[in-house]
N, C-alpha and C positions, 0 to 999 in steps of 0.2 A: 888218679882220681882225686877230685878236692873233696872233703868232707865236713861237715857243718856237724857239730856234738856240741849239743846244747848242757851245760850241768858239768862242767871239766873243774870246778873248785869242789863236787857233788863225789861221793863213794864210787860207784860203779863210771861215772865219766870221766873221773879222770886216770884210770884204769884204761878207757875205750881209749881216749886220746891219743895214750903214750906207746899203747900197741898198734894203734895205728901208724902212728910216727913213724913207728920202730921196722914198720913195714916198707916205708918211705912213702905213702900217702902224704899228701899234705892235708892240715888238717885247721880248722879255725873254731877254736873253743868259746865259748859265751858263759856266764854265769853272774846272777847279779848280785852274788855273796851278801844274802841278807840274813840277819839273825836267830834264824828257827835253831839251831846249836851256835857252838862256840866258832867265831867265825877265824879263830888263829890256826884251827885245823884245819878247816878249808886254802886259807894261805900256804899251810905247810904242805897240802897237797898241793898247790899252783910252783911250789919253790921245788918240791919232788922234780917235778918235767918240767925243770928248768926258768920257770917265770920269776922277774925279779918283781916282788911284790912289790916293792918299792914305787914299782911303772907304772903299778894298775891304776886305772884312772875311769872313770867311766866314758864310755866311746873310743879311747886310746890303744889300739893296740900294740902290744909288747909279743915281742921276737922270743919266743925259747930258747935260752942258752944252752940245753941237752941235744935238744930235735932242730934240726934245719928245717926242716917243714912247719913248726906247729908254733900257732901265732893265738895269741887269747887278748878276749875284750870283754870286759865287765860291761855289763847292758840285761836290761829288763825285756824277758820275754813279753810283757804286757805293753812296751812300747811299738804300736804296729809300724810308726814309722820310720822309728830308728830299723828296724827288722827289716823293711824291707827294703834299706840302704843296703844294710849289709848285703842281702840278697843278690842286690845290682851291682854290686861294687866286687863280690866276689867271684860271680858265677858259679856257686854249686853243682858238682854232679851229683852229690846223696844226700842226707840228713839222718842223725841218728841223735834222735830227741829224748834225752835222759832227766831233762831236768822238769821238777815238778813240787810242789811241797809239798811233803813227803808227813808218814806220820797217823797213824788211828787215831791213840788218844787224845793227838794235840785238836784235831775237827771237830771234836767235840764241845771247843770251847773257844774257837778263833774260826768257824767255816766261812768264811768272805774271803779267807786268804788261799782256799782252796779253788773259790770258784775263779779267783782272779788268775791265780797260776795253770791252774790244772786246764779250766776251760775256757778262758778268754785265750789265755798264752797258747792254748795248743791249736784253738781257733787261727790265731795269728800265727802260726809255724804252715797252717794246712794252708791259710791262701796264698803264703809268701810260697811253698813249692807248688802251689797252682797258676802263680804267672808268674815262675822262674823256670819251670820246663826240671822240675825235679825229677832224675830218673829211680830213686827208692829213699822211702821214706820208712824209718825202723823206729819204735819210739816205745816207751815203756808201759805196760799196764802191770797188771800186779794180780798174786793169787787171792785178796783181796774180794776181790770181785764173785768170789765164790762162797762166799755168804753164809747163808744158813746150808749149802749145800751138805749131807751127810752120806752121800756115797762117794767112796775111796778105790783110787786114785782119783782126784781130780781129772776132768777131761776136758777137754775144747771144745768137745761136741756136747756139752750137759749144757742145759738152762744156768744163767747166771742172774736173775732175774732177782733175786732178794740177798741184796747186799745190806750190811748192818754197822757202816760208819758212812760219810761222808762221804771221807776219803775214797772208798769202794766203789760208789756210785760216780767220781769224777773220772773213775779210772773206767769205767765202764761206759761212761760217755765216750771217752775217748775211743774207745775200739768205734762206737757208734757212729761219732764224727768222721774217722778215717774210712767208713766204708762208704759212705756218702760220699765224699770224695773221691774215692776210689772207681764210685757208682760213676758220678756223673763226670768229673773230669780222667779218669783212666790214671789216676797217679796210685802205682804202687805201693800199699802199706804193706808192714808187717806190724803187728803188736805181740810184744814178749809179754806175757806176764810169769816176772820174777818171781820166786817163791824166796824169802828171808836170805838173803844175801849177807855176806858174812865172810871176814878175814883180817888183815892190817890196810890202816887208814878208814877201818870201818865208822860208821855215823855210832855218836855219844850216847843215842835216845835206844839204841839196841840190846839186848838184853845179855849179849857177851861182851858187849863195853860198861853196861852200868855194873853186872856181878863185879867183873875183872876189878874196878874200881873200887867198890865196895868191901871187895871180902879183902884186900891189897890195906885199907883203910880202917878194918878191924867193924866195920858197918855192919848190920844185917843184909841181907837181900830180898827182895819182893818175893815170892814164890807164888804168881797166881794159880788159881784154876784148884788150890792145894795141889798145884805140881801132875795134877792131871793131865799133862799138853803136851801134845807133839808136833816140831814141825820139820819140814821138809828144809835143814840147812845146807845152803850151795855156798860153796865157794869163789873168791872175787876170781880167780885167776879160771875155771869152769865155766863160769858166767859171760866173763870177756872171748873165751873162746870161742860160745855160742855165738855171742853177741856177732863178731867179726864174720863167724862162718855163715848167719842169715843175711848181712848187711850186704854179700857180694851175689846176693842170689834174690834179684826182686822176682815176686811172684806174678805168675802172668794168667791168671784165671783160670777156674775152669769150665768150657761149655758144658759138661756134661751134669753142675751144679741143678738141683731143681728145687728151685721154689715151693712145690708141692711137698716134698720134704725137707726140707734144707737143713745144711749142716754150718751152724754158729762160725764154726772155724775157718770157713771157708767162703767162694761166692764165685759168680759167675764172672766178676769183676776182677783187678788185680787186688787180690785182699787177702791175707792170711791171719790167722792167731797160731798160735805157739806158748805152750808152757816152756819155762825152761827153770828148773831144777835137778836134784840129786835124786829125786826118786825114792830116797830112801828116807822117808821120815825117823827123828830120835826124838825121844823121850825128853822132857826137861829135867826130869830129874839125872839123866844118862848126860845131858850135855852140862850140866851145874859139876856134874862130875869129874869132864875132862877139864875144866875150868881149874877144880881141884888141883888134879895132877898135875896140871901145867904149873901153875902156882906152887905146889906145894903145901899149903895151907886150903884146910877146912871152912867153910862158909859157913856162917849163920842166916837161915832160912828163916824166914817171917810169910805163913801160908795163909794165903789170903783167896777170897774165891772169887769167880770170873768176873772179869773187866768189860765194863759197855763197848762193845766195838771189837772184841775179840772173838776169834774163834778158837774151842779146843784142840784142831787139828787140819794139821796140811800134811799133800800128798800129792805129787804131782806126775803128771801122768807123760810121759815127753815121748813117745813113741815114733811122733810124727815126725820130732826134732831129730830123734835117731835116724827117722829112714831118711829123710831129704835132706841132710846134712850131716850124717854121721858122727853126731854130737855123743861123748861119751866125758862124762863126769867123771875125777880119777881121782878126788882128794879127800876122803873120809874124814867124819868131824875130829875126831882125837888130834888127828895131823893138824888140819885147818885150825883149830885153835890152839895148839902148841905155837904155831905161827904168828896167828893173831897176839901172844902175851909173849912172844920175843919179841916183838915190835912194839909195844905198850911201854913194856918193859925198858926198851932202850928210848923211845922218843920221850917219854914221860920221865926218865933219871935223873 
């Protein structure tokens, strides 16, 4: 299978990438490494799976010196025509579209870069696999999307219908787009949405990278919510294994879908949605704590109360993901971020 992963300089893409490789897929990563974090991290992930930054070039692709399969080009989703060279030039059998700008608080105060990434670029992903004959399209949305919802666990099947950032609502177009698509041209989607992802080579703007930093640095910490907040953290290496296990299984409709009731998650078309997280919501004040211990050193907390664009709690519901892929989460937070601050720890020395 050739594979097209959009966001491979991105946290969770270049994770997907490298296990893909690893599997012998061949694979062709894209990312237009622009500055919404520090962009030497992003590098440091392209140098992880093998890319000599040095190559990167925009439009140029450079060969992986880890993977024999897996080939990366700097390029802008928002460009439809370089996109849909690649397209031609590759012939894809999949797509698994990770990249997007990412981010609650930042929408608040930059949205034009949302509309451009999120829903122009994803626009230009759905018609490049509409006249490339894509057999499944996997691509991310987010727990996000679940808004003002206040019934726990999140479900697939709930109304998502008042989301309360930007961000939320681009991601929610996106399921919207893909079933349209899916409606009228038969191209298989599937949409994850993610629940706080989280491990080593995790994104700067997250709240087990800023503490780690901070308390490492003798700084305070943010403590929103006064420390009221829970959320549902997964694992990157959980996360990848969902990821892979939905990516080889397009969905093929169901006739027996109806209209007259319809269930969100589903359609009569090739379309699915999927949570995928841990299920098991922690505490912030519980995860500030493994922070601790991993460290060794005490935080200084600074309680502050809730942020525009937040929700107090995630919870995600993945049942669906259990039964049709026998997805099974295995890395509890203590471990996951023991992890996350050996790796901090040694890249950052």
């Amino acid at each position: 299978m050739k594979t097209l992963v959009t966001g491979t300089a991105g946290f969770i893409g270049s994770f997907t990438a490298a296990r893909l490789s690893e599997k012998g897929d061949a694979v062709v990563g894209i990312d237009n490494i622009n500055s919404y974090y520090d962009v030497n991290l992003k590098y440091g992930r392209l140098r992880k799976d093998g890319i000599d930054t040095d190559q990167v070039e925009k439009g140029t692709p450079v060969q992986s010196g880890k993977y024999t399969g897996y080939r990366f080009r700097k390029m802008d989703l928002e460009d439809r025509r370089e996109l849909e060279q690649l397209f031609s030039q590759e012939r894809f059998d999949r797509v698994c579209h990770l990249a997007a700008q990412a981010g609650v608080r930042y929408s608040l105060t930059n949205p034009h870069s949302y509309i451009e990434a999120n829903v122009r670029g994803f626009l230009n992903i759905l018609e490049a696999c509409r006249n490339h004959g894509i057999k499944h399209l996997v691509y991310a949305s987010s727990s996000s999307v679940y808004g003002l919802n206040e019934k726990f666990p999140f479900s697939t099947r709930d109304n998502v219908d008042h989301p309360v950032s930007l961000y939320a609502a681009t991601k929610k177009a996106n399921e919207l787009m893909a079933h349209s698509y899916s409606h009228l041209f038969k191209i298989p989607t599937t949409g994850l949405r993610f629940f706080t992802v989280y491990g080593p080579w995790g994104r700067p703007d997250m709240a087990l990278f800023l503490f780690t930093k901070a308390i490492l640095e003798g700084r305070s910490i943010d403590v929103y919510n006064q420390g009221n907040m829970k959320r549902d953290f997964t694992f990157i290496d959980d996360i990848v294994t969902g990821v892979l296990k939905v990516l080889d299984k397009p969905p093929a409709g169901e006739p027996s879908w109806s209209g007259e009731r319809p269930d969100p998650s589903r359609s009569a078309a090739p379309y699915r949605i999927y949570n995928i997280g841990n299920s098991s919501p922690v505490g912030l004040m519980e995860f500030i704590g493994a922070i601790e211990d991993a460290l060794g050193r005490k935080a200084k907390k600074n309680f502050l109360p809730l942020q525009p664009g937040d929700v107090p709690a995630t919870w995600a519901d993945v049942d669906d993901l259990v039964k049709d892929f026998g997805y099974s989460p295995g890395v509890a937070v203590h471990e996951g971020v023991r992890k996350f601050v050996k790796w901090y720890l040694e890249y950052y020395r």
